[in-house]
N, C-alpha and C positions, 0 to 999 in steps of 0.2 A: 352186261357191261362190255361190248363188245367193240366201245368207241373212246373207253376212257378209262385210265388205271386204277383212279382213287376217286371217291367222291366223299365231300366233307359236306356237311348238311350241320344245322342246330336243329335242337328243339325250343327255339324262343319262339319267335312272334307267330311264325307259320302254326303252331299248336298251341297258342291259346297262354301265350306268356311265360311256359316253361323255362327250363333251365337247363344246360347241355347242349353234347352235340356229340357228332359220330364222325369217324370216319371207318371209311368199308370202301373193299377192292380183294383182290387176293390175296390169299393167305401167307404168301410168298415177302409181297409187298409189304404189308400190315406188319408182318415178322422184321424187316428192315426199317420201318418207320418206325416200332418202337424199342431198337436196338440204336438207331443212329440219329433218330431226330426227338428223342424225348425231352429235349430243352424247350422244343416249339408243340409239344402237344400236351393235352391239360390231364389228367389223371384224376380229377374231384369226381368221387361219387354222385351218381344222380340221385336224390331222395325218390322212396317205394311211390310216393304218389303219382309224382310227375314220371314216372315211366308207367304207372297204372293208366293217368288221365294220355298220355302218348300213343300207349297201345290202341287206346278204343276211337283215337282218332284218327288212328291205321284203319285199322279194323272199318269205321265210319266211311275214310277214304273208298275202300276196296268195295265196297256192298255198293256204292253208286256216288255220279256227279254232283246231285241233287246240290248238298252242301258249299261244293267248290262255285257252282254256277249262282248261285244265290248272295256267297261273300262278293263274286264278281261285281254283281248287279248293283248288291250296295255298295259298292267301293267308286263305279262308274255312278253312281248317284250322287256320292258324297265331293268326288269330284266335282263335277258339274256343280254342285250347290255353291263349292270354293270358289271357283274361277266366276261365276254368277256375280258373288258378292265382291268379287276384284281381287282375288288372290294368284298369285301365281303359281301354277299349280305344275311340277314335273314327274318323270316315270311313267310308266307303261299304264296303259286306259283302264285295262281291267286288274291291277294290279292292288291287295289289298294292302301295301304301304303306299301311303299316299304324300312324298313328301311337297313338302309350303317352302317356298322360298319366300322370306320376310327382308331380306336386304339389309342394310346397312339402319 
């Protein structure tokens, strides 16, 4: 972390619909963040599973791309299938949120 103080992440969509979220930076930091900004930060416990199903898709992460390049693939598929059929389709190509703009 040598670019940036604080980094706030979820664990929803990116891991599989979970629940939660983190934030992490130093210890320093983290110590003033939850002294002086705990009106803006959520304190709900994460249920045992979803940090179980979490971990092992760290873990998943870390052992190889395999995964990440595969949700790609299908995502630039699913794209392509959208805008095909006439949708309008925005966001990054290989990104797997894929939002539809429907209009008015």
């Amino acid at each position: 972390m040598h670019e940036v103080d604080i980094v706030n992440s979820t664990l929803g969509k990116a891991l599989g619909g979970a629940t939660g979220g983190y934030t992490t930076g130093r210890k320093e930091v983290i110590s003033l963040l939850r002294q002086r900004a705990r009106p803006y930060l959520f304190s709900n416990s994460i249920a045992p599973a979803v940090v179980g199903a979490s971990l092992e898709v760290f873990r998943m992460l870390l052992e190889g791309s395999l995964p990440v390049r595969q949700l790609q693939d299908k995502a630039k598929a699913f794209r392509a299938s959208l805008t095909q059929a006439g949708f309008t389709v925005t966001g990054a190509e290989n990104h797997p949120i894929v939002p539809v703009m429907l209009g008015d």
